[in-house]
C-alpha positions in Angstrom: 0.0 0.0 0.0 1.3 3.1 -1.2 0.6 6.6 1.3 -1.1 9.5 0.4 2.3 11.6 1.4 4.5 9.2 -1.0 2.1 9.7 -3.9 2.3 13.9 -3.3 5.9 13.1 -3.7 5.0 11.9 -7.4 4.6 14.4 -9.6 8.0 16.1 -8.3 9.5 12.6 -9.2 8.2 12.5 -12.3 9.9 16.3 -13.0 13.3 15.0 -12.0 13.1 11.9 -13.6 12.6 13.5 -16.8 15.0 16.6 -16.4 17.9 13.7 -15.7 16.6 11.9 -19.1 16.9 15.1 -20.9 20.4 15.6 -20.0 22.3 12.1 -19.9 26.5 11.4 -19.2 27.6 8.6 -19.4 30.1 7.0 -16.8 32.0 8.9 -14.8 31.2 12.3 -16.5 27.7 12.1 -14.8 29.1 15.8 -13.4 25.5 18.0 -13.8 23.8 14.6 -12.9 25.6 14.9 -9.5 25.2 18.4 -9.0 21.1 18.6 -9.9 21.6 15.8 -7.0 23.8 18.0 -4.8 21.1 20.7 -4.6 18.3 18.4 -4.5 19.5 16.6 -1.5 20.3 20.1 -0.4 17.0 21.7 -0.6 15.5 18.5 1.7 18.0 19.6 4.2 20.2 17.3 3.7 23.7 18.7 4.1 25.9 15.6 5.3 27.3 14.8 1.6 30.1 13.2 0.2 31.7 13.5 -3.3 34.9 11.8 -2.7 34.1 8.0 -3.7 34.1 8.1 -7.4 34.9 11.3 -9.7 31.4 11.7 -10.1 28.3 10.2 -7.8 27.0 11.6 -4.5 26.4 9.9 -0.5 24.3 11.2 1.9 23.6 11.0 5.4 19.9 10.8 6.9 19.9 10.4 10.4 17.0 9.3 12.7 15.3 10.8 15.7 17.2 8.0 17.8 20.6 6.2 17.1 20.6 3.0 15.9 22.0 0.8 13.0 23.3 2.0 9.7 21.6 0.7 6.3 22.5 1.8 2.6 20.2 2.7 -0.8 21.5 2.8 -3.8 20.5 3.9 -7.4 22.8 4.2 -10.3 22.7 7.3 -12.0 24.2 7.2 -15.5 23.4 6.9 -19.6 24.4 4.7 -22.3 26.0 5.7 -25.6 22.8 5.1 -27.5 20.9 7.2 -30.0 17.4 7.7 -28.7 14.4 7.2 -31.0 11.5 8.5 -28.9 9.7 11.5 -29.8 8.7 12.4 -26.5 8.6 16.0 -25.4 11.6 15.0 -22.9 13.9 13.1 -25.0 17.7 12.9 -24.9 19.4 16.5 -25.5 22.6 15.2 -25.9 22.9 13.2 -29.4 24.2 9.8 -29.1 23.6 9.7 -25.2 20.3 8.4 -23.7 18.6 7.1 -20.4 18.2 3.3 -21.9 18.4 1.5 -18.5 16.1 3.5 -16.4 18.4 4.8 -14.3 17.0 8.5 -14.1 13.9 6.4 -12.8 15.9 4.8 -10.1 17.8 8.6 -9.0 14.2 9.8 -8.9 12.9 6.9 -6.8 16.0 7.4 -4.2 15.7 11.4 -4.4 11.9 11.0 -3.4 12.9 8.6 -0.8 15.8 10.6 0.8 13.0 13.8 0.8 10.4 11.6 2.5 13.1 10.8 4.9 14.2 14.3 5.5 11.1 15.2 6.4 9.9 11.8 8.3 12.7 10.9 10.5 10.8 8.5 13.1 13.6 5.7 12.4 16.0 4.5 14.9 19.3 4.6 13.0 21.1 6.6 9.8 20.3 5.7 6.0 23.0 6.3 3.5 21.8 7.0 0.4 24.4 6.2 -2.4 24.1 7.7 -5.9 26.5 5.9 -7.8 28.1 6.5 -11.1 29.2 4.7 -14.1 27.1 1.2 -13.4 27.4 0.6 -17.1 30.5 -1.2 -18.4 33.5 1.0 -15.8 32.1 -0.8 -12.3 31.3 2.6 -10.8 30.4 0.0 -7.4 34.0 -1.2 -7.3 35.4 1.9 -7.4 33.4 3.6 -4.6 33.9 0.1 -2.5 37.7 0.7 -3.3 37.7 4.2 -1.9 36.2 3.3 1.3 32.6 3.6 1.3 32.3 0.6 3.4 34.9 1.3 5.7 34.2 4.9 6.1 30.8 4.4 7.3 29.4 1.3 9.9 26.8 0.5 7.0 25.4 -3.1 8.0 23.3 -3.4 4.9 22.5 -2.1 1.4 19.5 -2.5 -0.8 18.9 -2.0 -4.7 16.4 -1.9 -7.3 15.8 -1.8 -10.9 13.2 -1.7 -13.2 12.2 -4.4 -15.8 10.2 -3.7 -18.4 8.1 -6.6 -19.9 7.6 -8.1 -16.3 4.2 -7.5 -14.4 3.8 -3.9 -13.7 4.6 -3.2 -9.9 5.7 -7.3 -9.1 8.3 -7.4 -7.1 11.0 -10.0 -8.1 13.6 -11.4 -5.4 16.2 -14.1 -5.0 17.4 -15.4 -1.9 20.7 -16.3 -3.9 21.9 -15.1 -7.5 20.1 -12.7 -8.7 22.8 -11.8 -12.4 25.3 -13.2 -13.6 29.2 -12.7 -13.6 30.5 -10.3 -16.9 34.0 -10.7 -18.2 35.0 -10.5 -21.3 38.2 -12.0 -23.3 39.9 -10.8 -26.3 42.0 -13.3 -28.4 44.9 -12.1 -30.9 45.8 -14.0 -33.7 49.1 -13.5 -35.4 49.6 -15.7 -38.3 51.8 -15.0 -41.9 50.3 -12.8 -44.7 50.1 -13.7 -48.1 48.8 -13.0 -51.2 45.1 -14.7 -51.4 46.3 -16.5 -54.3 49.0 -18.4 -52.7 47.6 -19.3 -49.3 49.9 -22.0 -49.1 52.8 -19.1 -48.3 50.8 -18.0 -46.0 49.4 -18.9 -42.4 45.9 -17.9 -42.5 44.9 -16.0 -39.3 40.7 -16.3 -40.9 40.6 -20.0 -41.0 42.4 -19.8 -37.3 39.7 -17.6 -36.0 37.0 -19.5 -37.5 38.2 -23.1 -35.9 38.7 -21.4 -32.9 35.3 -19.8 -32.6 33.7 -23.2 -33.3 36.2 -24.9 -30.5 34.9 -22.2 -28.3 30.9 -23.4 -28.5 32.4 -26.6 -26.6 32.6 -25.4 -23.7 29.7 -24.5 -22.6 28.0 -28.4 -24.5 30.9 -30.5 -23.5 33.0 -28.9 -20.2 30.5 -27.3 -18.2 28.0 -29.4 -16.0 24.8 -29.6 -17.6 23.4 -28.6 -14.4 25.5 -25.3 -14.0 24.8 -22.0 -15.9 27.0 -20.8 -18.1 26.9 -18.8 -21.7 29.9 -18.2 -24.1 29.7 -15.6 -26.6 32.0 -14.4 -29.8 30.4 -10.9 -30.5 33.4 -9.5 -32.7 35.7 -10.8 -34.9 37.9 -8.3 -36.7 40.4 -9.1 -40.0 41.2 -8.2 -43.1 41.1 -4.6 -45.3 40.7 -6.1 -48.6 39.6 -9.2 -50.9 43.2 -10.0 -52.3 45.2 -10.4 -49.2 45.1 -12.9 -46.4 45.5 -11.1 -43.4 48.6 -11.3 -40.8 46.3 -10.5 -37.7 42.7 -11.4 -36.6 41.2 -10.6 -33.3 38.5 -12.4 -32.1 36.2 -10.6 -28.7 33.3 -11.9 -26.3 32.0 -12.4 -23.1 31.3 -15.2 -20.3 28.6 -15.0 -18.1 28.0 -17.5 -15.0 26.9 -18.0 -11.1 30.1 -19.8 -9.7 34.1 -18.7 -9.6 34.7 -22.4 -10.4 32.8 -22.0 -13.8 34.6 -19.0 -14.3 37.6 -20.3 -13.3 37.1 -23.7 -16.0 35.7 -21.2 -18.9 38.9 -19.2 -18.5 41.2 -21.5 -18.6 39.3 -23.2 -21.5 39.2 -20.0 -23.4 43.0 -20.2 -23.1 43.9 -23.7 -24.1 41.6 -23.6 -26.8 42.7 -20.6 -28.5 46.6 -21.5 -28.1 46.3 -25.0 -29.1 43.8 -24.3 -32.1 46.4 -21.8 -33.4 49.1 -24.0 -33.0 47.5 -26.5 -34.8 47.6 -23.7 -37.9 50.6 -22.9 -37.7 49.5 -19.5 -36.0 50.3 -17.5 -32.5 47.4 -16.9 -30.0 47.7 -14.0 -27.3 44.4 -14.2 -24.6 43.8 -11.5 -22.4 40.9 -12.5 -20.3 38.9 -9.8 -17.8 36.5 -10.4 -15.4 34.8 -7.4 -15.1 31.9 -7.5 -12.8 31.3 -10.0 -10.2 27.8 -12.7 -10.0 25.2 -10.6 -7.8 24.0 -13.2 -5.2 21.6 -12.1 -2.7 22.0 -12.7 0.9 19.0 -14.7 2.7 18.4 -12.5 5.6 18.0 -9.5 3.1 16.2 -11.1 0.7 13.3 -11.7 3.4 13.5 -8.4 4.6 13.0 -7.1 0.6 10.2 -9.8 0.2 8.4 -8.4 3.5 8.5 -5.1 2.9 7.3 -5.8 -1.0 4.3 -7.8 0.2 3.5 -5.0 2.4 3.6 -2.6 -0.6 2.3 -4.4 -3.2 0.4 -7.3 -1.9 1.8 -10.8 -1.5 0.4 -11.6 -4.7 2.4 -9.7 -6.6 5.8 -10.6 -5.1 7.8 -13.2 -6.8 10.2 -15.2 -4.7 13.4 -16.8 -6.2 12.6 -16.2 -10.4 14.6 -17.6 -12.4 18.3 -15.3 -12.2 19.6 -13.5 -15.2 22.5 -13.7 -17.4 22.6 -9.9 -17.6 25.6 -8.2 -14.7 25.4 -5.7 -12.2 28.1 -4.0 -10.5 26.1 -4.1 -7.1 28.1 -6.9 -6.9 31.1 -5.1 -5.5 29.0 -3.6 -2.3 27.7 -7.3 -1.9 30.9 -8.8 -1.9 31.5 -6.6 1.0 28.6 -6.3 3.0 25.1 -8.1 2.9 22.4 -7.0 1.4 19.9 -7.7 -2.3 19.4 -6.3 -5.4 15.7 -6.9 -6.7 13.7 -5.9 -9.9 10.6 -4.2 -10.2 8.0 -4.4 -12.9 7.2 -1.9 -15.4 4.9 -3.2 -17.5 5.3 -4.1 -21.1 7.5 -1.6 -23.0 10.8 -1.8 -25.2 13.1 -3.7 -23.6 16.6 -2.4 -21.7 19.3 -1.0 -23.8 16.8 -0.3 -26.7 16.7 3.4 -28.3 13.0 3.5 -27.7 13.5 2.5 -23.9 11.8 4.6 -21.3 11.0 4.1 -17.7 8.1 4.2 -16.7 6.8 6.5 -13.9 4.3 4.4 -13.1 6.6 2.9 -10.8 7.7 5.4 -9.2 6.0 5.8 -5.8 6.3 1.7 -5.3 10.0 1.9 -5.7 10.0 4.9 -2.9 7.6 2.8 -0.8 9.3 -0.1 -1.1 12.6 1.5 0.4 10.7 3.3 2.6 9.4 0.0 4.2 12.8 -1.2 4.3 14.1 1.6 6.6 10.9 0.8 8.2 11.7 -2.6 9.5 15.5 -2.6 9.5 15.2 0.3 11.7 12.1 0.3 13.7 11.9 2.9 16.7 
């Protein structure tokens, strides 16, 4: 259930919302993002701030009528490099830029809730409220975690959301375990001989190499990984070649892994590797690997995930709460705070709607107020007078 005083808060969200998706950065140049959040957070009387964890972002201090425990919200706060298609009245003022993942929804949701806390501060305890850059692609978490967050403040918990377009609109959808999967990403260099196209027997062709060793790489997932596990291995670029006459010296071959478990990680690296070398061996070719894990799996911790699954049912109804979906192969880098302090990351609904990542995404303020009630409710049983 949703209260009159978080519904007056809506049509101010709604404002926000749309002047961040107007203006989009991208990560770590989110620098007017932060400030409109600086003087928002400002103008609730919130002074307590903190700008020193990541080159852009923002943390705040709420504290409660009486002292008590320490609990964290999060929202991410930056754009993709995406050319927006809507027409709306609102788009994206800043060509190839655009809000595609919602997150100017999820700033509005946690500037509503930080100015319903302002104002409401009948809570035993102190909420940080972390606006954090550059979630997309540069692991804005893992920086902030590197710089201290955690150890700077006694925060025993931290909670986030995102929208989901095409699930139920305002479901709530929690796992008491992994919620996305791992991201890393490998890069594999080929360096062969050159030679003219018509004499590919002077030649060690770096094309056929890449080829073989894209088709070794689909094994992995049919023939080394237990059928039981989760794991997906993707080739999304391979680069060679400038003409039709020459067979090419170099070929580069990219992709990703995505998994649950560090010892599928660990056996898909290692893969990755062995295949590549001994493939390009068997050609007559050299094979350089770099291999990156970028962002960590983001597994829920128990404890929270009731909490999140409480407070939902008390928002939306216990109906409309889904307990432990099926986990996505998409990443997160709320991984980072998790791997350092409990908490859960869950989605929320937003009806049906182009999908993340699409040009014609938008969020939907729909969802608004549940998304500030939600973490409302959280504060309210985490630290209850």
């Amino acid at each position: 259930m949703i209260s009159n005083t978080i519904n007056q808060l809506k049509s101010e969200m709604i404002a926000w919302r749309h002047h961040i998706h107007a203006h989009p950065e991208t990560a770590f140049e989110e620098v007017n993002t932060t400030k409109f959040i600086i003087e928002k957070l400002q103008s609730f009387g919130i002074t307590e701030l903190y700008t020193d964890f990541a080159p852009t972002g923002v943390v705040g201090i709420i504290k409660g009528n009486q002292e008590g425990r320490w609990i964290a919200l999060r929202a991410d706060i930056d754009a993709l490099d995406i050319i927006e298609e809507n027409t709306i009245d609102y788009c994206s003022t800043t060509h190839g830029k655009m809000h595609a993942c919602g997150h100017d929804g999820h700033t509005a949701m946690l500037l509503g809730t930080a100015k319903y806390l302002s104002e409401h501060r009948d809570f035993a305890g102190t909420v940080v409220v972390i606006f954090q850059p550059a979630e997309e692609n540069e692991g804005g978490a893992r920086v902030m975690v590197e710089n201290g967050l955690f150890e700077q403040f006694p925060i025993e918990a931290v909670y986030g959301i995102h929208n989901q377009p095409n699930m139920e609109l305002n479901h709530f959808y929690i796992n008491h375990g992994p919620m996305m999967a791992s991201y890393d990403v490998f890069e594999i260099k080929i360096t062969g001989v050159g030679a003219h196209a018509a004499a590919p027997h002077l030649g060690k062709d770096t094309i056929v190499t890449a080829t073989q060793i894209v088709n070794g790489l689909q094994s992995i997932v049919s023939r080394n990984a237990d059928p039981l596990s989760s794991l997906v291995v993707s080739v999304t670029q391979i680069h060679s070649g400038d003409t039709w006459n020459v067979l090419p010296q170099e070929a580069v071959i990219r992709g990703t892994v995505r998994t649950f478990s560090a010892q599928v990680q660990d056996m898909a690296e290692s893969r990755i590797k062995q295949i590549a070398t001994g493939i390009a061996t068997t050609f007559e070719a050299k094979a350089e690997v770099d291999y990156q894990r970028r962002y960590p799996a983001t597994i829920n911790y128990a404890k929270q995930a009731d909490i999140a699954i409480t407070a939902a049912k008390k928002i939306v109804g216990k109906d409309n709460v889904i307990i432990d979906p099926l986990p996505s192969m998409g990443s997160e880098d709320f991984a980072f705070m998790l791997q350092k302090i409990p908490g859960v990351y869950v989605w929320l609904g937003a009806g049906k709607g182009a999908n993340l990542h699409n040009p014609a995404f938008n969020f939907n303020d729909e969802v608004l107020t549940t998304g500030v009630s939600y973490f409302i409710e959280i504060v309210n049983q985490e630290l209850a007078n």
